[in-house]
Steps between C-alpha positions, in 0.01 A plus 500: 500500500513172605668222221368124535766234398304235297617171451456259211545186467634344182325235270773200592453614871904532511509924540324769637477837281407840694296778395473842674101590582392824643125503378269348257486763198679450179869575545539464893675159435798408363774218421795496703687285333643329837404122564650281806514066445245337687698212604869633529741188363817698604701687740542746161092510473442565852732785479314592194151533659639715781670781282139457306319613746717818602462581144169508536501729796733704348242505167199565769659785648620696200149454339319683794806741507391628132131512641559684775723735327256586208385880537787595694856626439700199674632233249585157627913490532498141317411720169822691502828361323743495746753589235411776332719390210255227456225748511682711225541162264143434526372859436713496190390159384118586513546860376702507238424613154582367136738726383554728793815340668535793752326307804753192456776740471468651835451188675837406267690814627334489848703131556761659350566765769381297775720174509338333794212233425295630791359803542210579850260737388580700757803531370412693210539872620493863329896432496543171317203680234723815499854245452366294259380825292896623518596136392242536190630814412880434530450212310214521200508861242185720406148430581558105610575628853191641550295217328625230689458677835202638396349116495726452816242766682234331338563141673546684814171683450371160506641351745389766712142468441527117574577623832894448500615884596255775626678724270699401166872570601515663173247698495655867537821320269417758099561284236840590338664446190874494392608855309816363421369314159739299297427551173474247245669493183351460170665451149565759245384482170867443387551205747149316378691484160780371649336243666293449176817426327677271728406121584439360820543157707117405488293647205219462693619732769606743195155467318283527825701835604487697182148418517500657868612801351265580238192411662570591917394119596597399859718199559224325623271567191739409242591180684132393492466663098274234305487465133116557515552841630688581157278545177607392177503827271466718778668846595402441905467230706306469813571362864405544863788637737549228757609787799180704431247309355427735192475412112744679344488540129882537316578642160812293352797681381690385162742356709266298725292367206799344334617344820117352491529399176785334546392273786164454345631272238520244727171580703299238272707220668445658813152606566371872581502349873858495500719792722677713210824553668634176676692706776704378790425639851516876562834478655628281225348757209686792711859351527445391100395882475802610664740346302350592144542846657862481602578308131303787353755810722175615632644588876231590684280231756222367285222291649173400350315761652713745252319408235137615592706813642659509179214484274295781710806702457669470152239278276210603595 
């Protein structure tokens, strides 16, 4: 393959653009984006025009490289990340998934065990696969062991077919998970009424959580709960789960229609647009969540994820 470099002038005769030309059909020429100064002024655009012109060699030869190499099992070494790090980042950035947080949670974890910020790809062996496996599993409970390694083998599967190993380093690594499950704790129905009965710091917090616990809404869905996903006069309400991307369709407890009720005499000043709950972050809403627990002698660790546990468990 032989690659002309084609000059072209510009209109006020002061630079010369170059174009890359290796035949006469549609598509065999294109832009390079490089132009040199006609008339150097400077020592700085003299220097300019020299570096130009080695990036256009350097342009010249990696474009007949990818010709040459079409058909064939050799990949040009200019397409690998040097860093396989980087490699991981950008795998995760173009293949990750609304509400499947899995992928960005091994490359999360992955950082975590390695500390260094470079990494060779040759560097990545059956052995650091295999260590950073142990350091998932001494680390995470249940099935999120396996999940995030499981997407770890998957970027290596990748990266493998891109030509970086011959053989993924983790390909003969099973998937594992963690046997030694924590469980969760959930509220008794003697401890809702306790928490029915005793005030906390932000209402909103209070309101929003109760409401957690008779319908088994995630964190993230109540947070995002709109006043035109409630009815007026209605037994159910309707809304699409942010982490799965389902409709979902709720029948209202007693006890969640009068906190409704409550808040909705205000909603005409507000607008059906309007977030029901105004809530605080998810850190804030646990520590709030904490202490109406403690003031309430309920002793056991309650997070926000208790109360979908809680509702699948004692409600429900």
């Amino acid at each position: 393959m032989k690659v002309i470099v084609t000059p072209r002038l510009s209109r006020d005769h002061s630079k010369i653009f170059y174009s890359f030309e290796w035949g006469k059909k549609a598509g065999q020429r294109i832009a390079t984006g490089v132009f040199t100064y006609v008339h150097p002024a400077n020592t700085i655009q003299k220097k300019y025009n020299n570096e130009a012109h080695r990036l256009l060699e350097a342009k010249k030869s990696r474009l007949i490289l990818d010709a040459l190499s079409v058909g064939s099992d050799f990949t040009p070494s200019y397409r690998f990340e040097r860093n396989f790090l980087d490699y991981y980042k950008n795998y995760v950035e173009y293949n990750k998934t609304l509400g499947n947080r899995h992928l960005e949670c091994s490359y999360s974890q992955f950082r975590q065990f390695f500390r260094s910020n470079y990494l060779a790809p040759k560097e990545v062996t059956e052995e650091l696969c295999n260590k950073f496996q142990k350091y998932l599993l001494s680390h995470l409970n249940g099935e999120t062991p396996s999940n995030y390694f499981a997407k770890f083998k998957k970027v290596l599967k990748a990266a493998t077919k891109e030509g970086y190993f011959k053989i993924s380093p983790s390909q003969y690594l099973p998937v594992k998970a963690n046997k030694n499950v924590i469980r969760k704790n959930s509220l008794e129905v003697e401890e809702y009424i306790q928490l029915l009965h005793m005030p906390a710091l932000n209402k909103e917090v209070r309101d929003a959580f109760i409401f957690c616990c008779y319908t088994g809404l995630r964190w993230c869905d109540v947070k995002a709960l709109r006043w035109n996903c409630v009815k007026r006069d209605s037994i159910v309400i309707s809304i699409v789960q942010r982490k799965t991307n389902v409709e979902h369709v709720i029948t209202l407890h007693p006890i969640i229609k009068e906190i409704l009720n409550r808040r909705m005499e205000c909603l005409d000043s507000i607008g059906e647009h309007c977030l029901v709950f105004n809530l605080p972050t998810a850190n804030g809403a646990n520590k709030v969540l904490s202490a109406w627990c403690k003031s309430a002698a309920i002793e056991k660790h309650i997070t926000w994820n208790c109360a979908r546990l809680s509702f699948s468990e004692t409600v429900k």
